[in-house]
VEXDRENNU-811461 format. One record per residue (C-alpha): x, y, z; residue in three letters. Coordinates in steps of 0.25 Angstrom, whole numbers, padded with zeros to 4 digits, always signed. Example, Ala and Ser with C-alpha at 12.3 -4.5 7.8 and 13.67 -1.06 7.14 Angstrom:
<atoms>
+0049-0018+0031ALA+0055-0004+0029SER
</atoms>
This chain:
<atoms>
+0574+0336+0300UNK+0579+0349+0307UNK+0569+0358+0299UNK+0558+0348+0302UNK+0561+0345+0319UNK+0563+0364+0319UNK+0549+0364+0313UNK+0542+0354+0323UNK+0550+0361+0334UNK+0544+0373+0329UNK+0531+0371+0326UNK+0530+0362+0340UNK+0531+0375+0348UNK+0521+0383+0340UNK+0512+0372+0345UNK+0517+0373+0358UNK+0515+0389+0355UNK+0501+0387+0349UNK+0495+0376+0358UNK+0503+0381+0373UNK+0502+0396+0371UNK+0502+0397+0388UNK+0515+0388+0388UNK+0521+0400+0379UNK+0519+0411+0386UNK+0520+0405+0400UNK+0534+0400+0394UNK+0537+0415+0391UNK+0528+0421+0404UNK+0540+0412+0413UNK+0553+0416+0403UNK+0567+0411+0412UNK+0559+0406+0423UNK+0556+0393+0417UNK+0570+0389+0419UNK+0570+0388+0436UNK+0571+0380+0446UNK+0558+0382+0451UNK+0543+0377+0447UNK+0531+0383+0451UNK+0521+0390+0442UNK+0508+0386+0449UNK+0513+0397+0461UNK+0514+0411+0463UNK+0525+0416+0458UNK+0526+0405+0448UNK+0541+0401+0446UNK+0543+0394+0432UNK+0557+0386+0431UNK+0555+0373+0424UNK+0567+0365+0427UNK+0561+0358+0439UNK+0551+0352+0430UNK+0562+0348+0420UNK+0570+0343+0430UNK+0557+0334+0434UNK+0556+0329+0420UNK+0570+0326+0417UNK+0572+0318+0429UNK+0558+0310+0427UNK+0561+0308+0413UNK+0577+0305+0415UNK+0572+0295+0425UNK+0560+0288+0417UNK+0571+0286+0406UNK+0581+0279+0414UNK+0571+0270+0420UNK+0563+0268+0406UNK+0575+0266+0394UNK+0583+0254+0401UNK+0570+0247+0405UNK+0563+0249+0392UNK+0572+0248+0383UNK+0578+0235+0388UNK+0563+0230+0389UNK+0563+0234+0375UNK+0577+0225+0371UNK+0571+0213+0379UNK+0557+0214+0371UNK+0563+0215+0355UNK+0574+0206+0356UNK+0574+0198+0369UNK+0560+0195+0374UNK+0551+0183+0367UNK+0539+0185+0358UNK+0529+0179+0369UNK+0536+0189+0380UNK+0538+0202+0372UNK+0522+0197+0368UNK+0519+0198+0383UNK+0527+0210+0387UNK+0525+0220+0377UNK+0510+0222+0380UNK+0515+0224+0395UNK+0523+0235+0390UNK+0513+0242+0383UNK+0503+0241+0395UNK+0516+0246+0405UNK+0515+0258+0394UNK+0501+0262+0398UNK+0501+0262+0413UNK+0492+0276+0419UNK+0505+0284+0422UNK+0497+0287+0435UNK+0499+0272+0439UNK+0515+0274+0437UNK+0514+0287+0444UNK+0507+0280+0456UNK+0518+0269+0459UNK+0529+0280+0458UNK+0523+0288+0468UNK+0519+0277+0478UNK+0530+0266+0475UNK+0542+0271+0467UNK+0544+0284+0475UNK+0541+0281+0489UNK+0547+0265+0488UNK+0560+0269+0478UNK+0562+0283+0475UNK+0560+0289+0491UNK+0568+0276+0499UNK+0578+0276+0489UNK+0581+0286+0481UNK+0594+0292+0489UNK+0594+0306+0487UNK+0585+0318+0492UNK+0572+0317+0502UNK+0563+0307+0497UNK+0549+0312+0493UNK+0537+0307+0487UNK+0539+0311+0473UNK+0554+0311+0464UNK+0555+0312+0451UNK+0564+0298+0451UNK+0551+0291+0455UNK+0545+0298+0442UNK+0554+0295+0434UNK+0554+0279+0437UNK+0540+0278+0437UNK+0541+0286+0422UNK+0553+0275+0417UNK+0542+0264+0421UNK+0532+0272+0410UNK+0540+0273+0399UNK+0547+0259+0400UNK+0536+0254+0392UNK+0537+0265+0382UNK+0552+0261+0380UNK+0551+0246+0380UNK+0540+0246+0370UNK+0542+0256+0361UNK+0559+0251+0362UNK+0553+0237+0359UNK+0544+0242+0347UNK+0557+0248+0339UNK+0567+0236+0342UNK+0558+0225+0339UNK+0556+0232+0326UNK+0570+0231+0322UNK+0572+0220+0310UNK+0574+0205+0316UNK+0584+0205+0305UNK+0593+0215+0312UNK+0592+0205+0325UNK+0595+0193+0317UNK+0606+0199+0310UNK+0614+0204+0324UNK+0612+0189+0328UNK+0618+0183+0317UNK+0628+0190+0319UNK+0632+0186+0333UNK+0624+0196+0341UNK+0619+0192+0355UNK+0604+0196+0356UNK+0609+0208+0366UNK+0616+0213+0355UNK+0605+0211+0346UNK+0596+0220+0355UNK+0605+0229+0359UNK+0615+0232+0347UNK+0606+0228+0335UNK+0590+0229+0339UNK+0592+0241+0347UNK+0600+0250+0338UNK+0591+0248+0327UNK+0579+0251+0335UNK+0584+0263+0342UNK+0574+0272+0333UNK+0562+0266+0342UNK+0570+0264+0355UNK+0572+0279+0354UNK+0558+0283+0351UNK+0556+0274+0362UNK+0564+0283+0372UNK+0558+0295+0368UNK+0545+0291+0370UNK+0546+0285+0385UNK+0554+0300+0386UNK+0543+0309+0382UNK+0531+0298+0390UNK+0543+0302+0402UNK+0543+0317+0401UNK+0529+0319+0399UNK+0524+0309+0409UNK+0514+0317+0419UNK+0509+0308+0429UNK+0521+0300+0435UNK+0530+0314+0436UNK+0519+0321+0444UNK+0515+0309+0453UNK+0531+0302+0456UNK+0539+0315+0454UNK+0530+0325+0461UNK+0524+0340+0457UNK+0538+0345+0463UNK+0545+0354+0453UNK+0559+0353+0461UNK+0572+0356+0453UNK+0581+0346+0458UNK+0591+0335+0454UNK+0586+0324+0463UNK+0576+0313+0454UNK+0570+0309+0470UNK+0563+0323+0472UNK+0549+0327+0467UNK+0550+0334+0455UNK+0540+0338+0441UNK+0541+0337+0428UNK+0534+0344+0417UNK+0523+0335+0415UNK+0522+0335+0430UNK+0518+0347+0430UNK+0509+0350+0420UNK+0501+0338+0427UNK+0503+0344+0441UNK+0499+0357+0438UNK+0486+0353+0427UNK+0481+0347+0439UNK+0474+0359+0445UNK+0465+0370+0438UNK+0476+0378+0430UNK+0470+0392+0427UNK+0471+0395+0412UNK+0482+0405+0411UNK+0488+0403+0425UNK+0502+0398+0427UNK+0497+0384+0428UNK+0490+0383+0415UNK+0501+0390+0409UNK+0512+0381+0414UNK+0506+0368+0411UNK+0506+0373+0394UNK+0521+0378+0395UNK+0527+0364+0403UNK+0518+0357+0393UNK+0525+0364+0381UNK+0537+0361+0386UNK+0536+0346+0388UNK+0530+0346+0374UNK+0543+0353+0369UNK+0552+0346+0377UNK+0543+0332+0370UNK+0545+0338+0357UNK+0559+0339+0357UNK+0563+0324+0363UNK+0553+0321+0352UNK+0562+0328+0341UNK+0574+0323+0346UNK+0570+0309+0347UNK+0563+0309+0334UNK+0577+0312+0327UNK+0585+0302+0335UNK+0575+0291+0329UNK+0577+0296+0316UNK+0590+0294+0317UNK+0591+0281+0322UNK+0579+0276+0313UNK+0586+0281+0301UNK+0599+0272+0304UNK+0591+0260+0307UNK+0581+0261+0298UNK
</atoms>
């Protein structure tokens, strides 16, 4: 298992090497810079340091999560073990359409109600702007709900009837049954679940450069504008990026670097559900 995840990791960046040459060499063109607090490689001088555009990601994605995981994954519990045939028959499809919303539609309501009516009157710390990356975040929690409560759903209702059946006989109450019994044995899928509504968060475009704003501020503060890295790539593919130039160039390395980053939640991931799967199967 070791031998086999070092030789994806390896040949995962000779692709990255072999398809983004450009992100190569502009990663080595910037050397230390890339770690700075300070973002700006479409002006003159260009000044390299990423972490505001981390700093972006983590709190938009952090945020989506908190929103996201209790809400999905209590809709998930009430569908496999609470709701009745004739409702889960009604609601499921609602989730799959929530699923499919136009990102632009969601990026439009946090822009124009979230921030403004919530975020602006009261969130209590900072000067309240137009864009935060708190009102990102909440918008992205509301996307990936779906993604949480239906593929959450798929794994538990998958779990043997006899296991349910078994925990009743026994005395369980049905909170126990889904909690302690239908949950643990389905926690293969839940995780799956999890990591996929983490990497629809992280690579999400649209919402972060519509809610959070094209501001690549370092700061601790989730109310201020902030970017993340797919953020920027959107913000900065949307003018005429010269082949060659710092523009073009910088689009390829935050691109390899999202994909990396992807890749190895993706690893990680992939050996917790071996794990689980193998106790449960």
């Amino acid at each position: 298992m070791l031998l086999a995840t070092t030789m994806s990791v390896v040949v995962t960046v000779g692709i990255v090497a072999s398809l983004f040459p450009t992100a190569v060499r502009t990663m080595i063109t910037i050397g230390t810079q890339i770690i700075g607090i300070s973002w700006a490689p479409l002006f003159e001088p260009p000044e390299y340091g990423i972490l505001p555009l981390f700093t972006g990601t983590i709190f938009i994605v952090a945020i989506a999560m908190l929103v996201a995981v209790p809400v999905g994954l209590a809709a998930a519990i009430f569908l496999s073990d609470y709701a009745t045939f004739n409702l889960r028959r009604v609601v499921k499809p609602i989730l799959e359409i929530l699923a499919g919303i136009p990102t632009v539609v969601l990026g439009l309501f946090g822009l124009y109600v979230v921030n403004p009516l919530y975020v602006e009157k009261y969130w209590p710390i900072g000067e309240p702007l137009a864009y935060s990356a708190l009102g990102a975040g909440f918008v992205t929690g509301i996307l990936i709900v779906p993604i949480i409560a239906s593929v959450a759903d798929d794994a538990l209702s998958a779990v043997p009837r006899a296991m349910r059946e078994a925990a009743y006989a026994l005395g369980a109450t049905r909170r126990e049954v889904a909690s302690k019994v239908v949950f643990n044995a389905g926690l293969s899928g839940v995780v799956a679940a999890l990591i996929l509504a983490f990497a629809r968060a992280f690579g999400e475009t649209t919402i972060a450069l519509m809610v959070a704003g094209s501001f690549p501020k370092f700061t601790a503060n989730p109310g201020d504008p902030m970017m993340s890295l797919s953020a920027f790539i959107g913000f900065a593919g949307i003018g005429d990026a010269e082949v060659g130039s710092n523009a073009y160039n910088t689009i390829f390395l935050i691109g390899a670097i999202l994909f990396l980053i992807t890749l190895i939640f993706n690893i990680v991931g992939n050996r917790i559900i071996a794990k689980y799967r193998e106790a449960y199967e």
